[in-house]
C-alpha positions in Angstrom: 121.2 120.9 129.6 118.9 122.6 131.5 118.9 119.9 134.5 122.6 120.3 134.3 122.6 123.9 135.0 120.3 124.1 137.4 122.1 121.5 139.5 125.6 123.3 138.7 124.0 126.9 139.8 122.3 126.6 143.2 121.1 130.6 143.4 119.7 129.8 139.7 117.6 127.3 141.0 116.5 128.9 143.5 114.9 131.8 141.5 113.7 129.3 139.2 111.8 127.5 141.9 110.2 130.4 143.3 109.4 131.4 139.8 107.5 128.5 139.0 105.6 128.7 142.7 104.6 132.1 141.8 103.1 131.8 138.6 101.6 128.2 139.6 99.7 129.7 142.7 99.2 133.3 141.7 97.8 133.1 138.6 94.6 131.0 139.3 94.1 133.9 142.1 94.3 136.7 139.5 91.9 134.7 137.6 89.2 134.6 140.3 89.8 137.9 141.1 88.9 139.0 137.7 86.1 136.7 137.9 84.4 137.8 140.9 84.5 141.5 140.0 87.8 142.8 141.8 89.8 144.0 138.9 92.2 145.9 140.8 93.2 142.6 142.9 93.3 140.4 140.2 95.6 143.1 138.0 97.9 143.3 141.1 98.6 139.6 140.9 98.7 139.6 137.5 101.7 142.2 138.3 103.3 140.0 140.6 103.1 137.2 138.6 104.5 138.8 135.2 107.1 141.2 137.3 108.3 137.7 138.9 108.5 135.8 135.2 110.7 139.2 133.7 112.5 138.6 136.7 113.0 134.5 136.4 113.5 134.9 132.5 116.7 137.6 133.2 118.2 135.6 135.9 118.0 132.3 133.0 119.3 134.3 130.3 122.2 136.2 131.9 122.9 134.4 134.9 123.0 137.0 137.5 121.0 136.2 140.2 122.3 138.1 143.1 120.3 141.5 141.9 117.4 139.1 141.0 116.9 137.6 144.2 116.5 141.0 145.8 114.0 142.4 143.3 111.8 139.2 143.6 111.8 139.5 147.5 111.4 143.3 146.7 108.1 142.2 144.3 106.9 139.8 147.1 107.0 142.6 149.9 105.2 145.4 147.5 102.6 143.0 146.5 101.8 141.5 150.2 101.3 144.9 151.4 99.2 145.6 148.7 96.8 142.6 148.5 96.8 143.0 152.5 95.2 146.2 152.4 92.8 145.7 149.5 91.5 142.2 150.6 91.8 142.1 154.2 92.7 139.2 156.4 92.9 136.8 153.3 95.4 139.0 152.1 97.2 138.8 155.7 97.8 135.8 155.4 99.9 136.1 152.6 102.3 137.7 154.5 103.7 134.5 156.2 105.0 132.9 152.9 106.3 136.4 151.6 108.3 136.0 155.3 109.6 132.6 154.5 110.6 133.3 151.4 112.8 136.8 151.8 114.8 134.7 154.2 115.7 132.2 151.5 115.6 134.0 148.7 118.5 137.0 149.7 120.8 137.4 152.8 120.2 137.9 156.2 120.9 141.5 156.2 118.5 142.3 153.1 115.7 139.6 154.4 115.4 141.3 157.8 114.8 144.8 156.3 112.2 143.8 153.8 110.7 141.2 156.1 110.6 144.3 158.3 109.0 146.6 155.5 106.5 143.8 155.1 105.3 143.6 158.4 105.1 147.1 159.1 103.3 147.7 155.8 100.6 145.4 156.6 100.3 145.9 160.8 99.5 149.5 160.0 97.5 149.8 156.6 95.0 146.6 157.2 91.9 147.8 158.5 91.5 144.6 160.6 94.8 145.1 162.3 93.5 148.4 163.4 92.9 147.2 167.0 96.0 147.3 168.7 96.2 143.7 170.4 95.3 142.3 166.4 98.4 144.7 165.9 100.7 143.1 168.5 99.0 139.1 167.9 100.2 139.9 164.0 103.6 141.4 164.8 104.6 138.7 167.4 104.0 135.7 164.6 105.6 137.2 162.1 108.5 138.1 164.5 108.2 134.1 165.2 108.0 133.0 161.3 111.1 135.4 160.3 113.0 134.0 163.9 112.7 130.3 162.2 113.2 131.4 158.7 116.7 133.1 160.0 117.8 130.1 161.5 116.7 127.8 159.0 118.3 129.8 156.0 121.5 130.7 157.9 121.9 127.2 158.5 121.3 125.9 155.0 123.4 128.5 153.3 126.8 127.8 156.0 126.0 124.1 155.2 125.8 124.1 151.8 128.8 126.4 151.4 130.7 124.2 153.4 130.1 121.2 151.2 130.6 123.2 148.1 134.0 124.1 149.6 134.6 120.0 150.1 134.0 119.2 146.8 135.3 121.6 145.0 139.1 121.4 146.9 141.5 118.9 147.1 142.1 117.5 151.0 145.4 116.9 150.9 146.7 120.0 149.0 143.7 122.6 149.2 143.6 123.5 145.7 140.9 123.0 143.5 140.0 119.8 141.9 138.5 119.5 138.6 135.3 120.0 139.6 136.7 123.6 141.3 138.5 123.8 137.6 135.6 123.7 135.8 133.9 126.6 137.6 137.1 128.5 137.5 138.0 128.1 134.2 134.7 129.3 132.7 134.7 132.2 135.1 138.4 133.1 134.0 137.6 132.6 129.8 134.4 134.8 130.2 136.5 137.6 131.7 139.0 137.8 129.9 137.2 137.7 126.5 135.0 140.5 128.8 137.9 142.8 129.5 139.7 141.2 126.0 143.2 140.6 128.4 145.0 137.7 128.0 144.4 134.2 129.9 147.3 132.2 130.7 147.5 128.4 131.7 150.1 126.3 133.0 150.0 122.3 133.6 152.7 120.8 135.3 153.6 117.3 136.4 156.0 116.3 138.6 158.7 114.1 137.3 159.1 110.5 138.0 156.9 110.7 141.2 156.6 106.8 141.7 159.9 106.5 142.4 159.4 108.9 145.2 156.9 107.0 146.8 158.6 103.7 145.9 161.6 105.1 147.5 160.3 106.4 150.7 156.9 105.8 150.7 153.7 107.3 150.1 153.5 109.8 153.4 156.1 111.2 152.3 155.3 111.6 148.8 152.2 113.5 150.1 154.0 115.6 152.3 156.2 116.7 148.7 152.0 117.3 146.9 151.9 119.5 149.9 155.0 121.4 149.9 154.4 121.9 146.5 150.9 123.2 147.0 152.2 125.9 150.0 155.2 126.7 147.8 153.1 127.9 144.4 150.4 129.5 146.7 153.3 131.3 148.2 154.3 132.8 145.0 151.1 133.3 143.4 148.9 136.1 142.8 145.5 136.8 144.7 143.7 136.5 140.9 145.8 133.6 140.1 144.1 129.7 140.4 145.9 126.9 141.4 144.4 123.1 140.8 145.4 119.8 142.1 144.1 117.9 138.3 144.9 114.2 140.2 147.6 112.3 141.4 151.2 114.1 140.8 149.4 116.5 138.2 148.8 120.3 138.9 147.2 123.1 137.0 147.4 127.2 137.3 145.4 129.8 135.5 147.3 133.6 135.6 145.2 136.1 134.6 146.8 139.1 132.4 150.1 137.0 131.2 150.9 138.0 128.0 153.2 135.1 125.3 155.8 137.9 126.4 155.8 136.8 130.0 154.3 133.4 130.3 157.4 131.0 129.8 159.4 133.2 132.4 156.7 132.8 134.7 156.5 129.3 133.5 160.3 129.2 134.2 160.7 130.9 137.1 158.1 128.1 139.3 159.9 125.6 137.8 163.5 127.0 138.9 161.2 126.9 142.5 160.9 123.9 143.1 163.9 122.4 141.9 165.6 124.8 144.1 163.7 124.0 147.3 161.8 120.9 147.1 163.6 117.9 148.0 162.8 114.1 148.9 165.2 112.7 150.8 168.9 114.2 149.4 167.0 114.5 145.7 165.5 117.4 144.5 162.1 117.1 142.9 161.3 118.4 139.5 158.5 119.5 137.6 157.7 119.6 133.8 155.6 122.3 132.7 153.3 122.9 129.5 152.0 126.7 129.3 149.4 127.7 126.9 147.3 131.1 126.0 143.6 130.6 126.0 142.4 131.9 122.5 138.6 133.8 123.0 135.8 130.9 121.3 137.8 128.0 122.7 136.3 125.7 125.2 138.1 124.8 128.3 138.8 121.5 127.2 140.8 123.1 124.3 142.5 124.9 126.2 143.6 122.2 128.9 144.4 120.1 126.0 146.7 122.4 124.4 148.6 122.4 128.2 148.7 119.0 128.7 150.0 118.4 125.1 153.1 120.7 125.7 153.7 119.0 129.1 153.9 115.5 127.5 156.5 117.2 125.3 158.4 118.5 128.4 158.5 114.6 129.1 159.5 113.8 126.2 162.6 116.0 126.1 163.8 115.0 129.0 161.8 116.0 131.9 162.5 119.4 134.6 161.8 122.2 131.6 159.2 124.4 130.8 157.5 124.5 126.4 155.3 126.7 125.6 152.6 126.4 123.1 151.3 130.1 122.1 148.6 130.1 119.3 149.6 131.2 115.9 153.3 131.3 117.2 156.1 128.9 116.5 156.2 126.3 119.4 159.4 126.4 120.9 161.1 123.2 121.2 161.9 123.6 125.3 162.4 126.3 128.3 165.8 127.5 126.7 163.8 130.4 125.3 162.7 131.1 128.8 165.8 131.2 130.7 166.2 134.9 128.9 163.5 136.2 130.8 164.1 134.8 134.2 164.9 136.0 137.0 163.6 139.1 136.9 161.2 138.8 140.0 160.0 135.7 141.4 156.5 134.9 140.2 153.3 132.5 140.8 152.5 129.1 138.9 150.6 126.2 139.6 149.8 123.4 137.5 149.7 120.1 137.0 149.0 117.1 134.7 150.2 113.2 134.0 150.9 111.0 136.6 151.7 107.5 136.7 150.0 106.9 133.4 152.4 109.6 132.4 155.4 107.2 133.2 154.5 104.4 131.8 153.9 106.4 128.1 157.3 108.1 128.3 160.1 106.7 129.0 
């Protein structure tokens, strides 16, 4: 578990690493300090090292490591400065790490002014700095260091965004995959158990989809996944999430939809696309399962409970909406829907079977 999160929460294990770097090669200093009669030293490190652990132990527990990150860095800058002026040049040299790691530790904008803090600090309080070409030596590395730690960290952090976008989207479509689900859904269930409004889900699968490619090939069955795709992002809301869950099979999470408005919205995408997706001279439709997500659930739960009203959409003969709403009677098909239609045109994505869908239902 804990390899797994680390891996799934990049900032987390960033803070984590520092964490374990600070305590590993602070704390025999803070030892020796005590050791060889300089208290005060040694009790600073000691500070750095336990005000780092709080720090490292919050991040763990609650998640958040965007504040974290900036009081670490903030730690790191305080205590530089601090050892620097106490110790002299050995504490100097401390302040070429602390540069290194503001960069990678918080953004560009934050690094540069505590970087800046940092340098200043220790340029004008360090009694050996007090000549004015030590001064300018001092400044110009660190200038140097913080120059490669910018471009090293700006780098990292636009690569690894980029491939984070990659793997969590689908290419053809742009929506999230399931890896993108996963994030999202745990993001979505945690707020709305946080602000205790309701979390719909909708799963939709479009119907008979090998035919479509059988018929007229599998370009142009991609070009109706991608019309599809433009067509629910088109109609969606910004806080709505729209997944691509494989093959023919889509997904869509809509925030703040009540069991009151759910099948309409539920209705009204469906009504969308069999109005104005067509292959050929045959219009494309979709069957859709829509769910509630019920607070204590897991994820799986809840995309279980989609994809089991979806195979019953199948079932009763395809291009309809069933809703299953927890602790209410499930209603057999979309006829309860069509009541509360067409009163403004509104956002779903979703998705689930595909050809494996086919073959099970006749």
């Amino acid at each position: 578990m804990l390899v797994q999160r680390l891996r799934a929460d990049f900032k987390l294990a960033v803070v984590m690493l520092f964490g374990i770097i600070t305590i590993l090669g602070v704390t025999p200093f803070a030892i020796y300090r005590f050791a060889s009669g300089a208290p005060l030293v040694g009790a600073i490190d000691l500070a750095i090292v336990l005000s780092i652990s709080v720090g490292v132990g919050y991040a763990w527990r609650t998640g958040r490591t965007g504040g974290t990150t900036l009081f670490l860095a903030i730690i790191y800058t305080v205590g530089c400065v601090a050892v620097a002026h106490l110790i002299g040049v050995a504490g100097v040299l401390w302040t070429y790490p602390v540069l290194l790691a503001n960069f990678l530790l918080v953004r560009s904008s934050y690094a540069v002014a505590v970087s800046a803090l940092a340098v200043l600090g220790v340029a004008t309080c360090d009694p050996l700095l007090a000549n004015p070409a030590h001064q300018v030596v001092f400044i110009a590395t660190a200038f140097v260091v913080s120059l490669f730690a910018y471009v090293f960290a700006s780098r990292t952090e636009m690569q690894r965004l980029q491939l984070e976008a990659v793997a969590a989207h689908d290419p053809l479509t742009g929506a999230y995959n399931r890896r993108g689900m996963g994030a999202e859904l745990t993001i979505a269930m945690a707020g709305s158990i946080r602000t205790r409004s309701p979390l719909g889900l909708l799963v939709f699968d479009l119907d008979r989809f090998k035919l479509v490619n059988d018929r007229y090939g599998h370009e142009a069955g991609d070009l109706v996944l991608v019309r599809i795709a433009d067509l629910v992002r088109g109609s969606t809301r910004i806080g709505d999430r729209f997944f691509r869950l494989g093959g023919e099979e889509f997904g869509l999470l809509v925030p703040g939809v009540d069991s009151g408005s759910l099948a309409a919205v539920a209705e009204t995408l469906r009504a969308a696309v069999e109005q104005e997706i067509h292959c050929g001279d045959q219009p494309v439709t979709i069957s859709i399962g829509a769910t509630l997500f019920i607070p204590g659930e897991s994820a799986a739960d809840l995309l279980a409970r989609a994809d089991e009203a979806m195979y019953q959409a199948k079932r009763e003969g395809r291009n309809r909406v069933v809703c299953r709403i927890p602790g209410e009677h499930y209603p057999p098909s979309s006829a309860a829907a069509a009541a509360h239609l067409r009163h403004r045109r509104h956002p779903a994505q979703a998705g689930t079977s595909a050809e494996a869908n086919e073959r099970r239902i006749p």
